[in-house]
C-alpha positions in Angstrom: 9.7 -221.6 118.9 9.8 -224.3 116.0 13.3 -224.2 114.2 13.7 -226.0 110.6 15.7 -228.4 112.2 13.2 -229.3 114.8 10.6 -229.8 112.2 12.6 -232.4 110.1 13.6 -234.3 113.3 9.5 -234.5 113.7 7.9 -235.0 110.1 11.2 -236.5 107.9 10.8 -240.3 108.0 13.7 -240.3 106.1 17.5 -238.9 108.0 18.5 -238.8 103.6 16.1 -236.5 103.1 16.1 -234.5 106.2 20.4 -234.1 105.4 20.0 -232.8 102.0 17.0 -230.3 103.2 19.1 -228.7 105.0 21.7 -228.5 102.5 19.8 -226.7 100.2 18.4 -224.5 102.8 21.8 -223.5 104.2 23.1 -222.5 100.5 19.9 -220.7 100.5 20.9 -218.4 103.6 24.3 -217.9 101.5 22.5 -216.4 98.4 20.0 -214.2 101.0 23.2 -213.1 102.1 24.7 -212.2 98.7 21.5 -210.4 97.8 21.2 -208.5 100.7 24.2 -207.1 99.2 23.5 -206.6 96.0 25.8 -204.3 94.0 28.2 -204.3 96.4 29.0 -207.9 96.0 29.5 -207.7 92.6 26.5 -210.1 91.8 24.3 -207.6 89.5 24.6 -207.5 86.0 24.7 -210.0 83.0 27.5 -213.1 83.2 27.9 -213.0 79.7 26.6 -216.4 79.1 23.5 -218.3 77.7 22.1 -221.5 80.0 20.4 -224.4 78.5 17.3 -222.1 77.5 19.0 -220.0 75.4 18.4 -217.3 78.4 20.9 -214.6 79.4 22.4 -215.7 82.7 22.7 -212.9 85.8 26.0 -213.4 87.8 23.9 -214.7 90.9 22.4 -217.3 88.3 25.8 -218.8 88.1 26.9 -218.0 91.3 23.7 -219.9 92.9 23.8 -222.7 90.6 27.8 -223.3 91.7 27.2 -222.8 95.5 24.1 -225.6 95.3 26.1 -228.0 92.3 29.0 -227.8 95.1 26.9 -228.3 98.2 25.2 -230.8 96.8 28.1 -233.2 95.3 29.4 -233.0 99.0 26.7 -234.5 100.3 26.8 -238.7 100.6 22.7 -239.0 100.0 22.7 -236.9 97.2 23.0 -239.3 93.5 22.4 -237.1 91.1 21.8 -232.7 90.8 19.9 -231.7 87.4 20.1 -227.9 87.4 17.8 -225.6 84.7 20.6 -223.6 83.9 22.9 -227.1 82.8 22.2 -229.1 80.0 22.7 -232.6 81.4 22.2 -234.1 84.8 25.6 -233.9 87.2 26.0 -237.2 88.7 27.1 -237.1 92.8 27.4 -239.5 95.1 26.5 -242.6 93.0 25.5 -244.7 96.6 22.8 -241.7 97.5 19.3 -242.6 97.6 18.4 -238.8 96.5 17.9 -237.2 93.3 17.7 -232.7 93.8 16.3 -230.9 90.7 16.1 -226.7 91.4 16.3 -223.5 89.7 18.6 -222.2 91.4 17.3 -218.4 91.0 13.9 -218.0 89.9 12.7 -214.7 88.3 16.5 -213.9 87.9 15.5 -210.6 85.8 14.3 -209.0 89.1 17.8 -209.1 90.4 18.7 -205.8 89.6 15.6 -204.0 90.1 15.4 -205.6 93.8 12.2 -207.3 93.3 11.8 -211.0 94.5 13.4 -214.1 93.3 14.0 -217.1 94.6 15.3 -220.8 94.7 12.9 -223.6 94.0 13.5 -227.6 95.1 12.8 -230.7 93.8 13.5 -233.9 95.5 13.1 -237.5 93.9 13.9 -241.1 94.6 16.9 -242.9 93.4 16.6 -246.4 92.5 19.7 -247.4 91.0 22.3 -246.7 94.0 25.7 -247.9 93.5 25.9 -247.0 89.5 26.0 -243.3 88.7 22.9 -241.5 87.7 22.0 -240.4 84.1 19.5 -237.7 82.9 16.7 -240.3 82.3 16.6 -241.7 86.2 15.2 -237.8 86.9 12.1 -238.6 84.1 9.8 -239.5 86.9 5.9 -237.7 87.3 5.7 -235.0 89.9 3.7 -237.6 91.9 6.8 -239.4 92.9 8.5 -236.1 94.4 9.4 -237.2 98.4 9.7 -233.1 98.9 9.6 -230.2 97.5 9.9 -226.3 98.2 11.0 -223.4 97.4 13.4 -220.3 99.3 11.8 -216.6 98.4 14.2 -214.2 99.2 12.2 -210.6 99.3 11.9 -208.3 102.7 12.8 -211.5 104.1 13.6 -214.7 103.0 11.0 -217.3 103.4 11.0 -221.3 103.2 7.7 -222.7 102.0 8.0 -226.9 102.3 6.5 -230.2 101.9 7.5 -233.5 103.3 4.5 -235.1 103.5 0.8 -234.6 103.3 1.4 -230.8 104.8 2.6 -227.4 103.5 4.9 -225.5 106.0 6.4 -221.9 106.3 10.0 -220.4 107.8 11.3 -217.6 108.2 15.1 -216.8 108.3 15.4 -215.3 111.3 18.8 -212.7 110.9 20.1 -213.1 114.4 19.9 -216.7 115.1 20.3 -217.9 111.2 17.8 -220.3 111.9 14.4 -221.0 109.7 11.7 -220.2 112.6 8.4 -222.0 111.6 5.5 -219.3 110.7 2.6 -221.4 109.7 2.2 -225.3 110.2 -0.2 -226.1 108.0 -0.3 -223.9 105.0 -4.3 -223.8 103.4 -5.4 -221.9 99.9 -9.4 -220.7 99.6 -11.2 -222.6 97.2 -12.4 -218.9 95.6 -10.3 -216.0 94.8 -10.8 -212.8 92.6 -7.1 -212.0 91.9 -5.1 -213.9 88.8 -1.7 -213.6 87.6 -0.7 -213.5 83.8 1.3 -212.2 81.3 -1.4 -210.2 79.6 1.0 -209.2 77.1 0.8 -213.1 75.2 -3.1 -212.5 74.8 -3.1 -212.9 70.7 -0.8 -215.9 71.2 -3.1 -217.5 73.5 -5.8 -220.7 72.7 -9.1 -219.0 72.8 -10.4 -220.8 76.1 -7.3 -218.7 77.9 -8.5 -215.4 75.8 -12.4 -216.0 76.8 -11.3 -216.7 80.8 -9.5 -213.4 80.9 -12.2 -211.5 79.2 -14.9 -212.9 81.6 -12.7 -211.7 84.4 -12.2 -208.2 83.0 -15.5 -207.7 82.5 -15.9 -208.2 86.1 -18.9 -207.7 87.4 -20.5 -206.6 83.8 -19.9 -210.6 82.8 -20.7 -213.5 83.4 -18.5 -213.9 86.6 -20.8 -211.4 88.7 -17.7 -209.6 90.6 -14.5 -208.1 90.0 -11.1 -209.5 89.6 -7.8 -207.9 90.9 -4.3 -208.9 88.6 -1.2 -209.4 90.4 2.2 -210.2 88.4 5.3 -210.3 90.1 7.4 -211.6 87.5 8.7 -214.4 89.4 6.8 -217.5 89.8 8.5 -218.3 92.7 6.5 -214.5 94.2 3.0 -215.3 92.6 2.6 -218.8 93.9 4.4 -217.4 97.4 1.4 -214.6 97.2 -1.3 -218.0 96.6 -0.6 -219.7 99.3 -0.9 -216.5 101.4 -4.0 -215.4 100.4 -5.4 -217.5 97.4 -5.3 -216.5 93.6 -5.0 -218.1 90.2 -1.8 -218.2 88.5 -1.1 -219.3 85.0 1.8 -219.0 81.9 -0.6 -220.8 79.2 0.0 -222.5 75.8 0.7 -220.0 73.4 1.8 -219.7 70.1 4.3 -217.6 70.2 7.5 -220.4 69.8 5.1 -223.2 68.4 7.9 -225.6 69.5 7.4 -225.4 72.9 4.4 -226.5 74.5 5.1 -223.6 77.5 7.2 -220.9 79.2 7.5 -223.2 82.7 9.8 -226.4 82.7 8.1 -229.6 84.4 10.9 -230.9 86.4 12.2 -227.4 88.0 9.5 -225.2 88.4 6.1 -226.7 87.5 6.6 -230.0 89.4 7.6 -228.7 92.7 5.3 -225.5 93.1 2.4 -228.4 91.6 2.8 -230.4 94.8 2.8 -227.4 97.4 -0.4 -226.3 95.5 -1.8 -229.0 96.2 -1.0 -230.4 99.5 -2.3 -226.8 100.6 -5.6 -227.4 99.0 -5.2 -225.7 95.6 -5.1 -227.6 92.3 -2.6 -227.6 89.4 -3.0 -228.5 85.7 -1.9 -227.6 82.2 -5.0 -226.7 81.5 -6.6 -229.7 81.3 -4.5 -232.3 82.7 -3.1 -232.7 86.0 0.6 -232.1 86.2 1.9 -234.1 89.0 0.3 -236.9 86.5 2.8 -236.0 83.0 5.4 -238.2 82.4 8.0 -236.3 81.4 10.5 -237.3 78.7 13.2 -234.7 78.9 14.7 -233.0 81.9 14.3 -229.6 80.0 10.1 -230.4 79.1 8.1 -227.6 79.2 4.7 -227.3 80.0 1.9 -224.9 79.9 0.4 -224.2 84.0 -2.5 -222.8 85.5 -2.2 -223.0 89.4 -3.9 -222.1 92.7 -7.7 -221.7 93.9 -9.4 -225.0 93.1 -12.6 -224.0 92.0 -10.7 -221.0 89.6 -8.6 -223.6 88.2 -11.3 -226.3 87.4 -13.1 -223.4 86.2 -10.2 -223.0 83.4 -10.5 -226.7 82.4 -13.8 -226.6 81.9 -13.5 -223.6 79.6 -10.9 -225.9 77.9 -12.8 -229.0 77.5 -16.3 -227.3 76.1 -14.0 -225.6 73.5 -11.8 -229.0 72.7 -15.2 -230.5 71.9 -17.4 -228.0 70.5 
């Protein structure tokens, strides 16, 4: 039986990275724990507060986003912790090699319905040890992540990774506390007939996104030939868990609903990360039309529109995008 630990030892060329890994992941069996409790650790419920986004915090938003600020700064490899729920960058340990972007709880209006959320990871290079770090030495492309992953916390709280070329799976196992290994080598089908949306945006959508879901809800009347299935959990953190389990498209588009803001999804804290476990486990991510490990962001707070998952579903949705951008 593979442990977290034993897997790090094996794949992490890097003892830096392998450290703060497992820092994240032990704050993550902390806020399993709290949410195993729910309402009786006083975590449910609004803070009272607005983050960077203008977005109501939840008590376990804040709570989280301490526990991993504190974790973090403690450890030596760490430089620099950009958090979405902070406006600037907190600089750490200003001789780390490490920079950690996360959300600390994803899909944080499920909280108090008990549906899943969860904790997404970024993990980036650090190039100017010795000085402290500044919001613009986390502007790097996806491409330059050394690891990335993300801690679901539903029936059981799951660790999907990436340290390499390889997508891996834990488990928390209760009784032992330890992340037990469930799959080694993570793979998405090409083909899928299930796609998550929020179908509710559809007359604030570009009309490539409004023809793709009409050709899949015509099913087997249109142009596809067969029936699609949609599956939402709210949490992006749930749908792309549910893709690399069993395939499927998910997407938050361009819309034009806030003009200013080119998408829902921020680059650096959500898009980024779940972009290079796509990936490395076959699948493809884009905004549409460009790949999005490939953007260079320019702010830690960038937004971007996503589409995610099966590759031939998602190259189907850029084609749909280019024909329209030049007919």
């Amino acid at each position: 039986m593979s442990t977290l630990a034993n897997y790090l030892d094996a794949h992490a060329k890097d003892p830096a990275l392998s450290n703060v890994i497992t820092t994240v992941t032990e704050v993550g069996k902390t806020i399993s724990g709290l949410l195993k409790k729910g309402a009786l650790a006083d975590i449910l419920g609004e803070a009272g507060n607005q983050n960077v986004q203008g977005e109501e915090q939840k008590k376990l938003d804040v709570l989280a986003n301490d526990l991993l600020l504190d974790a973090l700064a403690k450890n030596t490899h760490c430089a620099g912790v950009a958090s979405e729920e902070l406006d600037d960058a907190t600089p750490a340990n200003a001789d780390g090699s490490l920079l950690v972007l996360f959300d600390p709880l994803d899909g944080s209006s499920n909280i108090d319905i008990n549906m899943a959320v969860g904790t997404i990871f970024s993990i980036l290079p650090y190039e100017r040890q010795g000085q402290n770090s500044e919001n613009s030495d986390f502007l790097q492309a996806g491409n330059q992540q050394l690891a990335a992953g993300y801690l679901l916390y539903g029936t059981s709280t799951v660790l999907a990774l990436t340290i390499d070329d390889n997508v891996v799976m834990f488990s928390l196992d209760p009784d032992s506390g330890d992340y037990i290994l469930i799959n080694d080598h993570v793979q998405i089908a090409a083909d899928t007939s299930e796609y998550a949306i929020n179908a509710s945006n559809y007359r604030y959508w570009l009309a490539p996104m409004q023809q793709y879901i009409d050709e899949l809800i015509a099913g087997k009347t249109g142009v596809r030939g067969r029936d699609f299935n949609t599956r939402w959990v709210a949490a992006m953190v749930g749908d792309v868990h549910r893709i690399l389990c069993r395939g499927g498209l998910f997407t938050y588009p361009f819309d034009t609903k806030y003009p200013n803001k080119a998408g829902k999804l921020r680059l650096m804290y959500e898009a980024n990360p779940m972009s290079l476990l796509i990936e490395r486990a076959g699948g493809a991510a884009t905004d549409a039309i460009n790949r999005i490990l490939d953007i260079e962001p320019t702010d830690i707070h960038q937004r971007v529109p996503v589409v995610l998952g099966s590759k031939n579903e998602v190259n189907y949705v850029k084609d749909l995008h280019v024909q329209h951008a030049h007919s």
